[in-house]
C-alpha positions as CSV (number, residue, x, y, z in Angstrom):
1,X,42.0,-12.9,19.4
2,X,42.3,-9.5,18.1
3,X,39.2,-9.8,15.9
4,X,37.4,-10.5,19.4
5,X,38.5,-7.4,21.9
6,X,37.6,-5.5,18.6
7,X,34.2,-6.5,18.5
8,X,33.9,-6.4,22.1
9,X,35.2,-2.9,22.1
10,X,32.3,-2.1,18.8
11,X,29.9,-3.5,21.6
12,X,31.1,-1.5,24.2
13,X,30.5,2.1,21.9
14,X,27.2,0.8,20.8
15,X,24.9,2.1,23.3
16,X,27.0,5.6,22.9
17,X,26.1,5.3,19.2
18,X,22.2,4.6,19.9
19,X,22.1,7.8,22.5
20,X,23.1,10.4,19.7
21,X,20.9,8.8,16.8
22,X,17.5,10.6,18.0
23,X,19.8,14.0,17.9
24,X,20.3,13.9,14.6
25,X,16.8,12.7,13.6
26,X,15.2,15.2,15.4
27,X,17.1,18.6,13.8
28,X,14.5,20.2,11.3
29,X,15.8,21.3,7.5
30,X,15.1,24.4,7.0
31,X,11.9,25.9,5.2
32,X,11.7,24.9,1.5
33,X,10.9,28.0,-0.9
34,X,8.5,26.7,-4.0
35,X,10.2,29.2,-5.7
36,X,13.3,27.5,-5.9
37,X,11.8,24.7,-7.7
38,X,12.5,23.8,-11.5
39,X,11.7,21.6,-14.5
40,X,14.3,20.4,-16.5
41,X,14.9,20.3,-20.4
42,X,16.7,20.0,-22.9
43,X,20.2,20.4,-20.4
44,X,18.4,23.5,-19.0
45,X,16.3,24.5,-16.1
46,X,12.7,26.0,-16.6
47,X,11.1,28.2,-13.8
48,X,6.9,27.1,-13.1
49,X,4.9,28.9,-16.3
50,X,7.5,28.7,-18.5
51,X,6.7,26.9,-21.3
52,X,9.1,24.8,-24.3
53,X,9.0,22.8,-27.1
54,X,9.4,18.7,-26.2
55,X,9.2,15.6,-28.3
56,X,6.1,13.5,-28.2
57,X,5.1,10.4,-29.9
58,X,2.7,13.0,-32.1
59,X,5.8,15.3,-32.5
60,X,7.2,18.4,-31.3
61,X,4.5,19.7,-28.7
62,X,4.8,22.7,-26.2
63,X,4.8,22.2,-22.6
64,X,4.4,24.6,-19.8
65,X,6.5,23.8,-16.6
66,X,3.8,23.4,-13.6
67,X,3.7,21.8,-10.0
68,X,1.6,18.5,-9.8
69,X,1.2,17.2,-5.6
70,X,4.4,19.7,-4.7
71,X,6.2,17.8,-7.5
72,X,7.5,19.8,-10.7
73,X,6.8,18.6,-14.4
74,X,5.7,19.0,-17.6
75,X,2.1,19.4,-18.9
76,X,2.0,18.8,-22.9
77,X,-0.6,20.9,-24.6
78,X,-1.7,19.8,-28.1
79,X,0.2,22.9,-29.8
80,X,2.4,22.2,-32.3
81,X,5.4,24.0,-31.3
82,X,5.7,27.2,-33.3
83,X,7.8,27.6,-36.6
84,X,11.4,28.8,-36.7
């Protein structure tokens, strides 16, 4: 019995529930800066340009941190990574 006036009661708030969901849809984020976007490497966080050493299947290549369709990643070149 209990189980029952609990889910009538859920029933009851439903239409409450459903009135306040297009609120919360409709708030806009706020801008997004490019700026604050980053790849990552190596445990570390690489600003667009910058460029790093990463294993490949040919080896140790550099890569240059770049922005493909507003989506950050990593272009390999076909440098060898320098000497150290």
């Amino acid at each position: 019995m209990r189980s029952i006036v609990v889910f009538l009661s859920l029933v009851a708030a439903f239409p409450a529930w459903a009135h306040e969901m297009p609120a919360a849809q409709t708030a806009q984020a706020p801008a997004h800066n490019p700026l604050d976007c980053y790849c990552r490497a190596q445990g570390k966080m690489f600003a667009l340009g910058e460029r790093v050493c990463l294993k490949t299947a040919e080896g140790p290549k550099l890569a240059q941190c770049q922005m493909e369709i507003n989506v950050m990643s990593w272009s390999i070149t076909a440098v060898p990574c320098p000497e150290t």
